[in-house]
Phi, psi and omega in degrees: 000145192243144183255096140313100173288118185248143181225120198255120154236148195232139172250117155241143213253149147238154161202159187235154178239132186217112190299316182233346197049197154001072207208140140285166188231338191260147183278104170305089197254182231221146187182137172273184170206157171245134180290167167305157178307337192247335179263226169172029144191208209246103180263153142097013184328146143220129173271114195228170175210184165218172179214161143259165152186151195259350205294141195282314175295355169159121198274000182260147195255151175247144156236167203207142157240136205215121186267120160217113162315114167096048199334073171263006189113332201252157191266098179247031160166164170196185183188166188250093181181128185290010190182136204207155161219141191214185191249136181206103220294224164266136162152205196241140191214137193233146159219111182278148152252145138256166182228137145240184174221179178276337169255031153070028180252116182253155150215152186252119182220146194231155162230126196250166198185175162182110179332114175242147211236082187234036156252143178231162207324149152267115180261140187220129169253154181262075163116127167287310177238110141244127178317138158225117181283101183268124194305140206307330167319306182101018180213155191206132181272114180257147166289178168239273105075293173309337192282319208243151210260156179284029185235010173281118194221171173229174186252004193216322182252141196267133191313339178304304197272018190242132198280101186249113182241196191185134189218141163259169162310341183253352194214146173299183197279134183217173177294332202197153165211174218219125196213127187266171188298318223268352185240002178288138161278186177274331179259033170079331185294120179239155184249135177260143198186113217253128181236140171241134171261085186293180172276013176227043185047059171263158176197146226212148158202139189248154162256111190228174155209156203271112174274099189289168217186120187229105208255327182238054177016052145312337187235145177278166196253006174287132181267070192330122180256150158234146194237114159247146175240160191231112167255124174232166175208165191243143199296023160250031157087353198274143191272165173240103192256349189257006189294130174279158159208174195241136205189110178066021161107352184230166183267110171258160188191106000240008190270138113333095188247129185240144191250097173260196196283159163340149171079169185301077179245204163226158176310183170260163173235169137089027177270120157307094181259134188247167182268153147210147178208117170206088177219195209340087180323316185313332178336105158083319216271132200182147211301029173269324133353309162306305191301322152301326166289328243238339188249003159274322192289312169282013129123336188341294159195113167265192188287100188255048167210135196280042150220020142263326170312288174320340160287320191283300200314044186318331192265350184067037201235031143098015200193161172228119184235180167304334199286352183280348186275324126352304195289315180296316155328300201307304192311303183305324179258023158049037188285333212222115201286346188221174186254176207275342158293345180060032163259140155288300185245161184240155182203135216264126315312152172288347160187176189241136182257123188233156204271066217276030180228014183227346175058048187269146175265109179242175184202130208256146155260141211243125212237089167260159207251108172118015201211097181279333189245018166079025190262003189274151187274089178331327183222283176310054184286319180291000158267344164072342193289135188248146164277172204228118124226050167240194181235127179266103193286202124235086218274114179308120185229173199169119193212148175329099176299126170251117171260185212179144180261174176269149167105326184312152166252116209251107169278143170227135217241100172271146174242177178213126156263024171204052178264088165242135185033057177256124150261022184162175182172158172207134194216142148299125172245144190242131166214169207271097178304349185266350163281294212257159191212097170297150162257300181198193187184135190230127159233187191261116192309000164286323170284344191104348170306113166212192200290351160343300197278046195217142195237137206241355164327340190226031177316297196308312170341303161110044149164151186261153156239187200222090139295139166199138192202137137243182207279006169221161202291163187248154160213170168183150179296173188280312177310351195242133195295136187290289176200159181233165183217163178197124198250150173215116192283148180253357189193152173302126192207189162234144172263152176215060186306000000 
């Protein structure tokens, strides 16, 4: 019988496990810093980090720190510790941790950074205004330097190092400027600007001025006038004497006069001037204006002078549709105080570009926008009186006289006995608002009338207006209504037309 030796060998493993080990835990971030306004580094810094660990055989971390200033490579301190506090001049600075634990889990975390000078000078000046003599040469080399007091500092750069320059309206900031009889204004006063600069481009500037003082008349004391004068007329040629015009943000009427500096300059060239008028819209504009317009738009008759096109065209958008005829209706029944740019006259050229050396004489032509037939008064606008060149009718109207109690509701029904070959017309209606309280108003839909042409803004006032215009002539019997109104009377009265 054979005897089997059974050999049993048992092995134990240990193993230890460790899910996550080691981790920092605080973030180590990348970061500038600015010193304080009084300093010149970054004092009292503190730097810290934390950790976990899971290792079973002992949960305690150990740390480690390593400084190293001007992050050149070299270790310029270092410590056993999770938090330090320290000094860190201007420049660029690297600071490492290490973390261990006891199961042999190591980690590292740097803080990489940079110290910044980011106050700029304090300037203090000897003074707002200073006299300067200027020398029979006619030209003086000015410093920066003289302006300003040696108490002027930075917190980082020594007053030896600090880049200090001085600039005028005409020249950037330089070490020096140089100023000629050809830059004086007339009362000498030149403005000045002192710039201080540290050494890490931080920068300051004060606004002072220099009074030159020409004591041996090197420079003349005369102001150079150059004069342009400016002429418009409205394209029937009628002059326009109250026209403004514009230059450099202001208004002349009607000559320019540009005053430049003391000494030998010149004028500017290639300077833009604009016309402006812009007062009664209403000037010349009136539903006969509808009626021309209204028969350029339908082919009837059209416009053959490009500065009626430019009259019709109220909205400015290059083309005469119904809305300019809207916009002009809107104006006439004062639904609406302007046009939508809020010009009156418009003007060929829309501007002048001038030599102010040549002593040219220019001239604009003057377009007012709605006034197709020339009735606007070029000057005497607040009298308003137009010349007529068109034919003015006089159209009968007559409607039944009504008395009428308060409370009452009064239609009053109007005719006409020569409404012959009209394609337009605009009337006033007027009533005693302290009688009548309107309701409404109708017209006759055979002519096109309707309550559209009827303009109801001044109602408290005590009267409506009436544009009303198509593009061929209209008629209507004495028997066919004309227009109807309707009133709710407040007090016993009569109506009488």
């Amino acid at each position: 019988m054979n005897k089997f030796i059974l050999l049993f060998l048992f092995f134990f493993i240990t193993i230890h496990l460790q899910a996550q080990g080691l981790q920092i835990t605080s973030t180590c971030e990348n970061d500038s810093l600015c010193v304080p306004a009084n300093e010149c580094e970054a004092t009292n810094q503190t730097f810290s980090i934390s950790a976990t660990t899971d290792c079973s055989t002992n949960n305690i971390i150990e740390y480690n720190f390593f400084i190293d200033w001007n992050d050149d490579g070299v270790i310029d301190s270092l410590g056993s510790a999770s938090n330090f506090t320290a000094d860190f001049p201007i420049g660029n600075h690297r600071v490492k941790f290490t973390a261990f634990d006891f199961c042999g889990g190591e980690e590292n975390c740097e803080f990489v950074f940079e110290v910044m000078d980011c106050v700029a000078p304090v300037i203090e000046t000897t003074g707002t205004l200073f006299t300067i003599i200027m020398p029979s040469s006619g030209q003086i080399e000015i410093f920066p330097e003289p302006f300003i007091s040696t108490n002027t500092f930075d917190n980082c750069t020594n007053y030896e190092n600090l880049n200090i320059t001085i600039s005028t309206y005409y020249n950037s900031p330089d070490t020096s400027i140089f100023i000629t009889c050809s830059d004086l204004p007339c009362d000498g006063i030149i403005p000045l600007t002192i710039w201080v600069e540290d050494e890490f481009g931080n920068q300051d500037s004060i606004n002072l001025e220099a009074n030159i003082v020409d004591p041996n008349s090197s420079c003349s004391t005369s102001p150079t006038s150059y004069g342009i004068f400016f002429n418009t007329k409205n394209y029937y040629q009628e002059e326009m004497e109250n026209v403004e015009y514009l230059h450099n943000g202001i208004l002349y009427n009607p000559i320019i006069n540009y005053n430049l500096p003391c000494g030998p300059a010149v004028g500017p060239e290639n300077d833009t001037v604009y016309a402006n008028y812009n007062v009664m819209p209403l000037n010349g504009v009136t539903t006969f204006d509808l009626v021309l317009i209204s028969k350029h738009i339908l082919g009837i008759e059209v416009f053959n002078n490009p500065y009626k096109l430019i009259a019709a065209d109220v909205n400015n958008t290059g083309t005469i549709t119904g809305l300019d005829l809207v916009i002009i209706r809107s104006l006439i029944l004062h639904i609406i105080d302007e046009y939508p740019d809020g010009q009156s006259w418009v003007f060929d050229p829309a501007f002048h570009v001038v030599n102010f050396n040549d002593n040219t004489d220019y001239e604009f032509i003057g377009i007012k926008l709605g006034d197709v037939n020339g009735t606007a008064n070029p000057n005497d606008f607040q009298n308003n009186q137009i010349e007529s060149r068109y034919f003015e009718g006089t159209l009968n109207l007559f409607a039944k006289n009504k008395s009428f109690k308060a409370g009452e509701t009064i239609t009053i029904t109007t005719f006409s006995n020569n409404f012959k070959h009209i394609a337009g017309g605009q009337f006033t209606i007027d009533f005693d608002p302290s009688a009548l309280e309107f309701q409404k108003i109708k017209g006759n839909n055979s002519i096109k009338l309707s309550e559209d042409n009827f303009g109801k803004t001044n109602l408290e006032n005590g009267f409506i207006l009436c544009s009303w215009n198509t593009s061929t002539s209209q008629n209507l019997k004495q028997d066919e209504e004309f227009f109807e109104i309707t009133f709710t009377a407040k007090m016993l009265s009569l109506i009488h037309i």
